[in-house]
C-alpha positions, -999 to +999 in steps of 0.1 A: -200+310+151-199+345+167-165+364+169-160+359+203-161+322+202-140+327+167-112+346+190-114+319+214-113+289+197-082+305+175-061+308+208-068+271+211-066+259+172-056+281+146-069+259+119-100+269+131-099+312+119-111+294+086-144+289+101-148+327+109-134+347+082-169+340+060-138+334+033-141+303+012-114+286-013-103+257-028-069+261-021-059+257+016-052+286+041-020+296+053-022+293+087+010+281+113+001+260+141+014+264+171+029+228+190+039+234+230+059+205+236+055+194+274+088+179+277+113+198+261+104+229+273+103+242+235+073+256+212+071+246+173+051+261+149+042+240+122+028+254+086-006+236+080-002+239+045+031+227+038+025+202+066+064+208+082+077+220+113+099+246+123+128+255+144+119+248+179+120+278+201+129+275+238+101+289+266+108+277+296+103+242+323+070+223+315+057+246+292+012+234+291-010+260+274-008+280+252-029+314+239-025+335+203-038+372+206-064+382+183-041+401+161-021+371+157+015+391+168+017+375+201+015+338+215+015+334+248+029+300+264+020+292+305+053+275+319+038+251+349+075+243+357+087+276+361+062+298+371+063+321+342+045+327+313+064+334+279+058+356+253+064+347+217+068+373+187+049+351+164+066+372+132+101+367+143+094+333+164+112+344+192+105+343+226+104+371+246+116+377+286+094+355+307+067+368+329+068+361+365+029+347+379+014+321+403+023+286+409+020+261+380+005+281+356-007+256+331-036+275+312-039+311+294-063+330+278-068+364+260-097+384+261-117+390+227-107+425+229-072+413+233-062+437+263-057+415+287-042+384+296-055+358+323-033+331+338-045+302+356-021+290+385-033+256+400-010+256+428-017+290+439-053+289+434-053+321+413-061+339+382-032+363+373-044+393+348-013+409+325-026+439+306-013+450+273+017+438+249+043+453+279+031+422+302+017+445+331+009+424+359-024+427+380-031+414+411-036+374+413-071+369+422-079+343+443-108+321+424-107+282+443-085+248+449-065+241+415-075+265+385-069+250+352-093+267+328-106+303+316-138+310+292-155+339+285-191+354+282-202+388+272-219+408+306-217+406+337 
């Protein structure tokens, strides 16, 4: 798998850094899995190797998506029912002031590099860019009807 498909598909399933790290053990990794829960408006992580859940921690209305930096210090959560997108301190498992972006946002995704945030907005038809860990927002750019996914590919 190459390392940018390794940073992708960990912003989608954690589980899956195992496949990356060229690491291998008998005993399992300990990796926390991060659960958006539609309804409540809430994110739980859940350990993978103790199997349990945590404390739920509030994001915001109709939270849908959800995307882990590279590092593994921020998650990101895309709140369609309020417009925002959330930041989560993955080490302290709190949620940070919500991000103002398009209409129903209901899919993230970080670069490989990990610089930069895209938001999909359906309703607005955009892609929404927030730069760096202080949540700079670019410009929405306009990309077609109803947006609801990102990938990447090296060039141009």
């Amino acid at each position: 798998m190459s390392k940018g498909a390794c940073i992708v598909a960990s912003s989608i399933v954690l589980v899956l850094l195992t496949s990356c790290t060229g690491h291998e053990s008998s005993a399992p990794e300990p990796f926390t899995a991060w659960v958006v829960n539609a309804g409540a408006g809430t994110v739980t992580p859940f350990s993978t190797t103790t199997q349990t859940a945590s404390r739920a921690i509030t994001v915001g209305d109709e939270p849908l998506a959800i995307a882990i930096t590279p590092d593994g210090k921020t998650a990101y959560v895309a709140n369609a029912g309020s417009d925002t997108v959330t930041p989560i301190d993955t080490a302290t498992r709190t949620a940070r002031k919500p991000i103002p972006v398009g209409k129903y946002p209901d899919y993230v995704a970080i670069t490989p590099d990990g610089k930069t945030l895209y938001v999909a907005n359906s309703l607005s038809g955009t892609v929404t860019p927030i730069q760096g860990t202080v949540g700079s927002l670019g410009t929405p750019v306009r990309v077609g009807d109803f947006p609801i996914a990102i990938a990447y590919t090296r060039g141009a």
